[in-house]
Backbone and ligand atoms as CSV (ligand in chain L), in Angstrom:
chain,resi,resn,atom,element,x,y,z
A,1,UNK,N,N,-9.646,-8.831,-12.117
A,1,UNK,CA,C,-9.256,-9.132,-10.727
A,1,UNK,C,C,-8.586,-7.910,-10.097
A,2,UNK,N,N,-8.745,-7.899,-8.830
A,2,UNK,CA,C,-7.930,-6.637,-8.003
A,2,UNK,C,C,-7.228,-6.879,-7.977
A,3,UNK,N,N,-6.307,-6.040,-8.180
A,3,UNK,CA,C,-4.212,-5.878,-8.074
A,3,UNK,C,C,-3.980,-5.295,-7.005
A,4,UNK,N,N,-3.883,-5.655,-5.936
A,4,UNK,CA,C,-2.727,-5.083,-4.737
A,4,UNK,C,C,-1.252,-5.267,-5.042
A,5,UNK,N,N,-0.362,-4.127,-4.727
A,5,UNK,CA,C,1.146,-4.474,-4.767
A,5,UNK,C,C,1.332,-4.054,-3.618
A,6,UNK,N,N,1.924,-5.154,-2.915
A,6,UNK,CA,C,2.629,-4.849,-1.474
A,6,UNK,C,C,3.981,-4.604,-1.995
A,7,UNK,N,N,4.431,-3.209,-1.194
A,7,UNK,CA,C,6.065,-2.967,-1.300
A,7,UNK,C,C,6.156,-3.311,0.012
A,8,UNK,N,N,7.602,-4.140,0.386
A,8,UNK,CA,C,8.030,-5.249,1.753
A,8,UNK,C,C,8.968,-5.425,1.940
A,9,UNK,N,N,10.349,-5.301,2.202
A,9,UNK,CA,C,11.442,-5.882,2.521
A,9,UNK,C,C,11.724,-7.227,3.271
A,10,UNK,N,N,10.524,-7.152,4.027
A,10,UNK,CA,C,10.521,-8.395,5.163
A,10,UNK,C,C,9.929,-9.822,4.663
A,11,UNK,N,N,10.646,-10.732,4.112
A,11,UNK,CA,C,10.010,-12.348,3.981
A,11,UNK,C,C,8.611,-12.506,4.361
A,12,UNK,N,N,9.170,-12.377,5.463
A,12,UNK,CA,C,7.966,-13.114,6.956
A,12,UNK,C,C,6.894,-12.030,6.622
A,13,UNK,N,N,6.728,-10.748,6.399
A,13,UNK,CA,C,5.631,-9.771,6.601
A,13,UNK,C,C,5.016,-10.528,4.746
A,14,UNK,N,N,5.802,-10.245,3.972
A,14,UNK,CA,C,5.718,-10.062,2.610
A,14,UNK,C,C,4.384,-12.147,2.501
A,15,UNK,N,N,4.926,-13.109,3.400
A,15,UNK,CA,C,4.232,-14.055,3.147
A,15,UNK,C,C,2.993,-14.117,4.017
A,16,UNK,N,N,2.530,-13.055,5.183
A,16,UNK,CA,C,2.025,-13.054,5.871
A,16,UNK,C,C,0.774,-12.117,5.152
A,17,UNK,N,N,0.777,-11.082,4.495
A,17,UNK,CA,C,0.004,-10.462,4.320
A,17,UNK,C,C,-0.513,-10.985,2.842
A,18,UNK,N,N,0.415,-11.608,2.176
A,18,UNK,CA,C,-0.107,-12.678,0.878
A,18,UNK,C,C,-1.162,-13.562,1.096
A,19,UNK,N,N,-1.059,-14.341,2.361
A,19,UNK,CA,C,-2.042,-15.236,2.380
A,19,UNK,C,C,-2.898,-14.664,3.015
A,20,UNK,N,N,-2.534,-13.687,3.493
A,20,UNK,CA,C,-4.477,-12.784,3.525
A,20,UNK,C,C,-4.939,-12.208,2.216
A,21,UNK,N,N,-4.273,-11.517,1.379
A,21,UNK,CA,C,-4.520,-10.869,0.341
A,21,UNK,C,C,-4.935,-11.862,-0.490
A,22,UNK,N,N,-4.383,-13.054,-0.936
A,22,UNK,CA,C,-5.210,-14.219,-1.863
A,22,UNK,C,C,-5.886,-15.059,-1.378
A,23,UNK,N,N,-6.238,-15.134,0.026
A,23,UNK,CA,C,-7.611,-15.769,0.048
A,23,UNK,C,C,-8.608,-15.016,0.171
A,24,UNK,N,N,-8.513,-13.851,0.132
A,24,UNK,CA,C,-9.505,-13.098,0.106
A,24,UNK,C,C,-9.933,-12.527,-1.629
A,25,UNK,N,N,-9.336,-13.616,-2.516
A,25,UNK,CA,C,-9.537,-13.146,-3.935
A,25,UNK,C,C,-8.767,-12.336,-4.497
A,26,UNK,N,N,-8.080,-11.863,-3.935
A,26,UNK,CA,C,-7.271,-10.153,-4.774
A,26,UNK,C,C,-5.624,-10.955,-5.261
A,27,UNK,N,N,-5.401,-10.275,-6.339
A,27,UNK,CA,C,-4.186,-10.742,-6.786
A,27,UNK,C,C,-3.053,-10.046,-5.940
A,28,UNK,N,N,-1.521,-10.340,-5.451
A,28,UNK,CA,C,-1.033,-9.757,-4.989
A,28,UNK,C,C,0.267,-9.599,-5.778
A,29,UNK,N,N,1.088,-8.537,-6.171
A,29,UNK,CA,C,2.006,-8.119,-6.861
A,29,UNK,C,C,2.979,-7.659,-5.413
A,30,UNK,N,N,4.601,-8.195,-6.002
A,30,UNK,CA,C,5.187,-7.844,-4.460
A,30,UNK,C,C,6.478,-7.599,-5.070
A,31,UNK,N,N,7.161,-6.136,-4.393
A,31,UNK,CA,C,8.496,-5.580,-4.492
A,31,UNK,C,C,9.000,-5.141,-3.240
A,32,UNK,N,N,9.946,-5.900,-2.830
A,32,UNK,CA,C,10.885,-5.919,-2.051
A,32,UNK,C,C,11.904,-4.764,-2.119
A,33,UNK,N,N,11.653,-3.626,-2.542
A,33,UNK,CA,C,12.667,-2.333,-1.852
A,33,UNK,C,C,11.681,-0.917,-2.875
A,34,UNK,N,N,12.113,0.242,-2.607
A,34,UNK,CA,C,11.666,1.054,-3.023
A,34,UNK,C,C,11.554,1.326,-4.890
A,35,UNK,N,N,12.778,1.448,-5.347
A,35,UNK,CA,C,12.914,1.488,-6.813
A,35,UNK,C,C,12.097,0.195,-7.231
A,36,UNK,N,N,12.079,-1.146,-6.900
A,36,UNK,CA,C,11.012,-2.351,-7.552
A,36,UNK,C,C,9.876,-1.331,-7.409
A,37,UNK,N,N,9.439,-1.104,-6.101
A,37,UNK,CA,C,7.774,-0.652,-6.054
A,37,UNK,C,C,7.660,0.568,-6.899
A,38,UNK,N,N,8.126,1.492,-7.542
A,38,UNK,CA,C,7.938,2.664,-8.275
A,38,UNK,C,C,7.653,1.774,-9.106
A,39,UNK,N,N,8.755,1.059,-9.790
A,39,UNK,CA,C,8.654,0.397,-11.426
A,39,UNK,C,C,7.158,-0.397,-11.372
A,40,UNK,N,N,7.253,-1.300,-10.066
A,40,UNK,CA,C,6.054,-2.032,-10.103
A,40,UNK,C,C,4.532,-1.059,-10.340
A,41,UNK,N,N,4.174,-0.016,-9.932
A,41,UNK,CA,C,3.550,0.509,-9.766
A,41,UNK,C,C,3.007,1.406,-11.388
A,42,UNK,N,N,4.730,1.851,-11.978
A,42,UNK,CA,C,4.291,2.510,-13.507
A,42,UNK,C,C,3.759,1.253,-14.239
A,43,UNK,N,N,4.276,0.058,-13.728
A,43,UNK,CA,C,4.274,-1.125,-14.811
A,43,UNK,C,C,2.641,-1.907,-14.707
A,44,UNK,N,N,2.528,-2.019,-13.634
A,44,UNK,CA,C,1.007,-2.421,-13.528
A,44,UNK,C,C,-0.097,-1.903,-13.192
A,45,UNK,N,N,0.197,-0.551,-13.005
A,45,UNK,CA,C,-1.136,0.299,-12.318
A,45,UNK,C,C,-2.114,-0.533,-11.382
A,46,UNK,N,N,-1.534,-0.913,-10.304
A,46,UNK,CA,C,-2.669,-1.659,-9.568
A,46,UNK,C,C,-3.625,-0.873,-9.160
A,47,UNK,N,N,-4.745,-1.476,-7.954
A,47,UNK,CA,C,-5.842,-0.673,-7.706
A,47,UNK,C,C,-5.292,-0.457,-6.231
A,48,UNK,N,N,-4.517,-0.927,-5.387
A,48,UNK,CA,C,-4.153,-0.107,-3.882
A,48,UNK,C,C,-2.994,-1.033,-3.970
A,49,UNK,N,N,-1.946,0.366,-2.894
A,49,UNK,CA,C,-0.574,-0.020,-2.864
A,49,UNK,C,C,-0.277,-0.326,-1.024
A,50,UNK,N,N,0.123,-1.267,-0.508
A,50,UNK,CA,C,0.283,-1.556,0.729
A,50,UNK,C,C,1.939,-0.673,0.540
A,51,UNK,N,N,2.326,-0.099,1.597
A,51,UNK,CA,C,3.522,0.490,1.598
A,51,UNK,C,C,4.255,-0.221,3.213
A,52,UNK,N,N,4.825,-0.984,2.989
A,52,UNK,CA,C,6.241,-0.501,4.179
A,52,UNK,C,C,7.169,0.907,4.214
A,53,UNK,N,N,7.170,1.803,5.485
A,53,UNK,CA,C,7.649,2.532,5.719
A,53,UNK,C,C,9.439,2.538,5.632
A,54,UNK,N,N,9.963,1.365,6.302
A,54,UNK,CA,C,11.504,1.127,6.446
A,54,UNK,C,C,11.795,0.224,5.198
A,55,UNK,N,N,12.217,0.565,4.369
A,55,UNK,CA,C,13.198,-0.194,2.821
A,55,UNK,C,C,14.108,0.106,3.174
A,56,UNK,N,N,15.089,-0.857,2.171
A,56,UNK,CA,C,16.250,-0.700,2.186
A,56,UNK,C,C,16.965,0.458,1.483
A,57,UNK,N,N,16.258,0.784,0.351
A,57,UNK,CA,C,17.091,1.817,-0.400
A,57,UNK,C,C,15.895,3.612,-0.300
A,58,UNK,N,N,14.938,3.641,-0.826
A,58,UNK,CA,C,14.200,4.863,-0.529
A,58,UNK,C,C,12.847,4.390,0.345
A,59,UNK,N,N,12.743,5.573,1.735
A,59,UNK,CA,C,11.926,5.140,2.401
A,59,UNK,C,C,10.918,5.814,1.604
A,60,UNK,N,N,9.748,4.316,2.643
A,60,UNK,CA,C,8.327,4.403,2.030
A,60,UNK,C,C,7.657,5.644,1.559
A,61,UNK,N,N,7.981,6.461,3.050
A,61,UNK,CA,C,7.255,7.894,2.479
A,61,UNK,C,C,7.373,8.929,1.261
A,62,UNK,N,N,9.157,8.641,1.034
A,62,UNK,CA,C,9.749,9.096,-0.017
A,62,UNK,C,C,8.854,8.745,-1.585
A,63,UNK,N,N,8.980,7.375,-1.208
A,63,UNK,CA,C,7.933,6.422,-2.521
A,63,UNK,C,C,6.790,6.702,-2.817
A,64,UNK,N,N,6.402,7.031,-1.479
A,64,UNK,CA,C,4.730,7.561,-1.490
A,64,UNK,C,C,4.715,8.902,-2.161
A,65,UNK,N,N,5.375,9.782,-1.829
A,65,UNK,CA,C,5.270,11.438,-2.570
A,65,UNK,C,C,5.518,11.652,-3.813
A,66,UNK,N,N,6.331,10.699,-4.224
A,66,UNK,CA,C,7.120,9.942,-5.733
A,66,UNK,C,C,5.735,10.056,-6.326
A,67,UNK,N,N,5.339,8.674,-5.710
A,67,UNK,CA,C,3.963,8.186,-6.778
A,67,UNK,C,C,2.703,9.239,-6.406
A,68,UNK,N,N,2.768,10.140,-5.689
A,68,UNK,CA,C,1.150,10.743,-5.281
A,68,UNK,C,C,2.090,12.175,-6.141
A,69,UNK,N,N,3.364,12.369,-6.765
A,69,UNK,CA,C,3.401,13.627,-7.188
A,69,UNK,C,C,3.458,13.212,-9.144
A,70,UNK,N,N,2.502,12.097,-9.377
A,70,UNK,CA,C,3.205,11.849,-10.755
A,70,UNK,C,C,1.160,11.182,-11.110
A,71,UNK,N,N,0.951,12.583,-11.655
A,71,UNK,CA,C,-0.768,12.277,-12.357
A,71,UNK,C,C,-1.073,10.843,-12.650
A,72,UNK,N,N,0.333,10.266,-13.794
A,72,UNK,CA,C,-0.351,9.060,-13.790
A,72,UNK,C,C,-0.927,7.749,-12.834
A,73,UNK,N,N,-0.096,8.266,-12.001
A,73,UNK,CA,C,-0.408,6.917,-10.762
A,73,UNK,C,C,-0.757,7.421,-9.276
A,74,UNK,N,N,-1.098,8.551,-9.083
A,74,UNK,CA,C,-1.323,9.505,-7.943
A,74,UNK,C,C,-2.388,9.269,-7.419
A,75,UNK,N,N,-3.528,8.690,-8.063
A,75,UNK,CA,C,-4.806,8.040,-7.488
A,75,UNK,C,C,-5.483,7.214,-7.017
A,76,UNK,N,N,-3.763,5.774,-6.862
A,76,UNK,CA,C,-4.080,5.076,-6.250
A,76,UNK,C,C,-3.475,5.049,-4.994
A,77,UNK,N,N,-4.853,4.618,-4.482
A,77,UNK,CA,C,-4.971,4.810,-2.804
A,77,UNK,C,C,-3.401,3.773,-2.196
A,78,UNK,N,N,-2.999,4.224,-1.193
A,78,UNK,CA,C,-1.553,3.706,-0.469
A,78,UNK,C,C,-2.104,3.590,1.090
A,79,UNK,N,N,-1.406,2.239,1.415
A,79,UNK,CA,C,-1.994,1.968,3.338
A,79,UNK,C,C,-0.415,1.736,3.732
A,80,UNK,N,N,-0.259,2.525,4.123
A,80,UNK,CA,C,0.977,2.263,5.106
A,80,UNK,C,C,1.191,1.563,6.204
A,81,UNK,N,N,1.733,0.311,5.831
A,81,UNK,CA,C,2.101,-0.606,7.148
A,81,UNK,C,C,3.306,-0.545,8.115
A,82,UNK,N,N,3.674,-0.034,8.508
A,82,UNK,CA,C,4.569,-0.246,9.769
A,82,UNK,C,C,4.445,-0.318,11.264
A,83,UNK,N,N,5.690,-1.007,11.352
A,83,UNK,CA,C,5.711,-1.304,13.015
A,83,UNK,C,C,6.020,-0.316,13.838
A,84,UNK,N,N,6.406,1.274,13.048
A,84,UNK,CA,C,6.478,2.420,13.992
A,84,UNK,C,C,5.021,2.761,14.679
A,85,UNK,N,N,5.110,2.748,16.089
A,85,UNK,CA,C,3.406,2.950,16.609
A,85,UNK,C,C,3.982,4.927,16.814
A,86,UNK,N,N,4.764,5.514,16.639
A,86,UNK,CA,C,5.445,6.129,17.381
A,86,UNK,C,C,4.214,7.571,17.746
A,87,UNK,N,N,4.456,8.299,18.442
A,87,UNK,CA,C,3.302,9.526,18.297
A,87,UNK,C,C,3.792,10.315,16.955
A,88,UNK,N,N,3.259,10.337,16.122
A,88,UNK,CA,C,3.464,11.895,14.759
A,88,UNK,C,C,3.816,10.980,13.857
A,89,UNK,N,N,3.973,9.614,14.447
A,89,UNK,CA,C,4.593,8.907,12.657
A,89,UNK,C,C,2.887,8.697,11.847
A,90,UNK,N,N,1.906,8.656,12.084
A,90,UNK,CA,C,0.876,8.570,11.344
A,90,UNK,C,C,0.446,9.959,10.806
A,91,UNK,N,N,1.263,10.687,11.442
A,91,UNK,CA,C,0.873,12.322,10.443
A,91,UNK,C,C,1.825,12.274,9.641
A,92,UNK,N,N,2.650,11.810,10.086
A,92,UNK,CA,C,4.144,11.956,9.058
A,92,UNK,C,C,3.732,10.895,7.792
A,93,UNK,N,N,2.966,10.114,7.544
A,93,UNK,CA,C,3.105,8.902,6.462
A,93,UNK,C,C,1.777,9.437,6.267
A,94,UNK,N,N,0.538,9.975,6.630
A,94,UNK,CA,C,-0.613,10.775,5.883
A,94,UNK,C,C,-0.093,12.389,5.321
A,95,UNK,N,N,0.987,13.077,5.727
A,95,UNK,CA,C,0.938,14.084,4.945
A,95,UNK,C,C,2.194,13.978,4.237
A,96,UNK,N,N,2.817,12.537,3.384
A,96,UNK,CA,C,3.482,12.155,2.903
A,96,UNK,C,C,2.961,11.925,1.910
A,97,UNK,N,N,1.321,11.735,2.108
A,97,UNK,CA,C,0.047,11.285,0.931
A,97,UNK,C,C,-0.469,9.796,1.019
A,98,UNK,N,N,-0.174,8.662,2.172
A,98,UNK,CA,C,-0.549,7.903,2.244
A,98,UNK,C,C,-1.843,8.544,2.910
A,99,UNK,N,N,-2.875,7.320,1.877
A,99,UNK,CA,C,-4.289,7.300,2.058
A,99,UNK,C,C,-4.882,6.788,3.240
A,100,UNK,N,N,-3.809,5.689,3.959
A,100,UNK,CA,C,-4.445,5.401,5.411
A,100,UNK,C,C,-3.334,4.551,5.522
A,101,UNK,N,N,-3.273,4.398,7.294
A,101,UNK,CA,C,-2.086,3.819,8.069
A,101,UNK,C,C,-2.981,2.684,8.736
A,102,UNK,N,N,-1.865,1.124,8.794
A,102,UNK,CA,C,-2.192,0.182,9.586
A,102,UNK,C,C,-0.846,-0.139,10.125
A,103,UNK,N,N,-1.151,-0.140,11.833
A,103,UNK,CA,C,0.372,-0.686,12.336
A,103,UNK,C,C,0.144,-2.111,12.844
A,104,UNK,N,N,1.504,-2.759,12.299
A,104,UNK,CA,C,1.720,-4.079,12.696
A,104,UNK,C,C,1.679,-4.352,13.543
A,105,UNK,N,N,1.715,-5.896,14.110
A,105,UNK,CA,C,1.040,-6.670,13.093
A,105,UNK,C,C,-0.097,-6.378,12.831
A,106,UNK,N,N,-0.779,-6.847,11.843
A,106,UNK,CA,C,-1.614,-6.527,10.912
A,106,UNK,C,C,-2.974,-7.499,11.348
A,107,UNK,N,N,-4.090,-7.461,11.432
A,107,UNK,CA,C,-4.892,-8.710,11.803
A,107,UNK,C,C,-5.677,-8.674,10.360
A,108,UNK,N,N,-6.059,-9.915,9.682
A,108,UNK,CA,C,-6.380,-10.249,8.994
A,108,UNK,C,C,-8.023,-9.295,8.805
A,109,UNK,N,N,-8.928,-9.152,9.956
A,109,UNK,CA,C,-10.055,-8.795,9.771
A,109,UNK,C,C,-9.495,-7.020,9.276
A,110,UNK,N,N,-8.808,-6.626,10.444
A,110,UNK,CA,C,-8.609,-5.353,10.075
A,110,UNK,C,C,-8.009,-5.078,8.367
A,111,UNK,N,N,-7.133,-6.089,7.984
A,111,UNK,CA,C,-6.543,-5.425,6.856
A,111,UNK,C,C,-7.139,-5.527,5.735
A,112,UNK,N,N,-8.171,-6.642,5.553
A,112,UNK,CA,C,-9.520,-6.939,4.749
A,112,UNK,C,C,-10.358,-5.976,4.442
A,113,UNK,N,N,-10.810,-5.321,5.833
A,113,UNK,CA,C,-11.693,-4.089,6.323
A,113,UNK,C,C,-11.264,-2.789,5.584
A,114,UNK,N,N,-9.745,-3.033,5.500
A,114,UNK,CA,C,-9.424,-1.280,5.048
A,114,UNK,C,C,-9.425,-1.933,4.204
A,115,UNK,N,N,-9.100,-3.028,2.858
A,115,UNK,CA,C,-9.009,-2.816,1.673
A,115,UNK,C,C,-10.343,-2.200,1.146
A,116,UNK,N,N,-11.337,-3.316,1.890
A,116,UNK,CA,C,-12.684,-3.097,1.306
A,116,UNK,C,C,-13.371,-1.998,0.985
A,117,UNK,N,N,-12.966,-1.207,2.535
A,117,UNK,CA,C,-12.994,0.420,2.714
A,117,UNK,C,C,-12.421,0.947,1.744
A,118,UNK,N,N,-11.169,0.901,0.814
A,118,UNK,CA,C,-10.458,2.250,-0.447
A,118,UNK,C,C,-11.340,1.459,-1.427
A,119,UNK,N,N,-10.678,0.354,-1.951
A,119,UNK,CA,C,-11.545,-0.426,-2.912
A,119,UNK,C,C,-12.672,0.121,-3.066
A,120,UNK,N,N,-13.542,-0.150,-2.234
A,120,UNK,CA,C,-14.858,0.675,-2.885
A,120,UNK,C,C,-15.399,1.809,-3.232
A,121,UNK,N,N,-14.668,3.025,-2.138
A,121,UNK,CA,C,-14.765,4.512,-2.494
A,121,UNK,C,C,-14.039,4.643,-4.158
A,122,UNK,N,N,-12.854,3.860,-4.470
A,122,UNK,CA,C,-12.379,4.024,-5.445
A,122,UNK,C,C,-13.331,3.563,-6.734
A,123,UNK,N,N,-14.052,2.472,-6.642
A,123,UNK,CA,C,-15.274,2.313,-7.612
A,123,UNK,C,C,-15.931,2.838,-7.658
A,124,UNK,N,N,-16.544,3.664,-6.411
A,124,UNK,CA,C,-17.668,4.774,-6.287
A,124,UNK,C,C,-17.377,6.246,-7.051
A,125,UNK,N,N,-16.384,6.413,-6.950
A,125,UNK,CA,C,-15.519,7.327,-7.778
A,125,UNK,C,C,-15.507,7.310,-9.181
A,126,UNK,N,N,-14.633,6.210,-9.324
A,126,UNK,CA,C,-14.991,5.417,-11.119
A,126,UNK,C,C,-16.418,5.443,-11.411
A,127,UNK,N,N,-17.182,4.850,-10.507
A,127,UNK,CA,C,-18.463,4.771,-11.209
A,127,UNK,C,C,-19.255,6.301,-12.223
A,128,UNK,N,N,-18.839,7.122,-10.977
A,128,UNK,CA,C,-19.628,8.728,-10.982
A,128,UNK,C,C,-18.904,9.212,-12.496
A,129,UNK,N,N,-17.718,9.043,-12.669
A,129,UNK,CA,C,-17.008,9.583,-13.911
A,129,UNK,C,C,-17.322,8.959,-15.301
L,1,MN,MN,MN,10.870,-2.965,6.150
């Protein structure tokens, strides 16, 4: 089964993007601040990491450079969700090493769409090796 781990601080976001993520089949793994999502991430190697930008303790981007500067887990693809629409914050969270940005709210077709979109380049990848 596919492993998504959403890292989330927010209840309401964290149950909102669950019941898209499991009815659409994919298992969802969920850590509520920065240090959970590192551990979560050495501990289960999922196949894509949803990132919130604003945590409580290390921001997202921080998390993101963490995990994209450490071989073992650097290859899985990261979508950065936040509610910053701001101008430069989507360069700022892609040259942080997130693999692609979605700003909230989130619509169910769209966030389906991008999984489907890494998900598969990432098998296409696996496959070739
Ligand atoms: Mn947050």
């Amino acid at each position: 089964m596919v492993k998504i781990l959403y890292i989330e601080d927010n209840p309401q976001n964290m149950r909102l993007i669950r019941k898209i993520v499991t009815s659409a089949g994919y298992e969802m793994i969920e850590a509520m601040d920065g240090k959970s999502g590192l551990a979560a991430t050495m501990r289960e190697n999922p196949d894509l990491i949803l990132m919130d930008i604003n945590l409580p303790d290390i921001d997202g981007t921080e998390v993101t450079a963490r995990i994209k500067s450490d071989p073992q887990v650097a290859h899985i693809p990261i979508i950065a969700l936040t509610a910053n629409a701001m101008i430069g914050d989507r360069e700022a969270y892609l040259s942080a090493g997130c693999d692609g940005y979605l700003a909230k709210p989130v619509s169910r077709t769209e966030l389906l769409n991008t999984l489907a979109h890494f998900l598969e380049a990432k098998s296409l990848v696996a496959a070739r090796h």
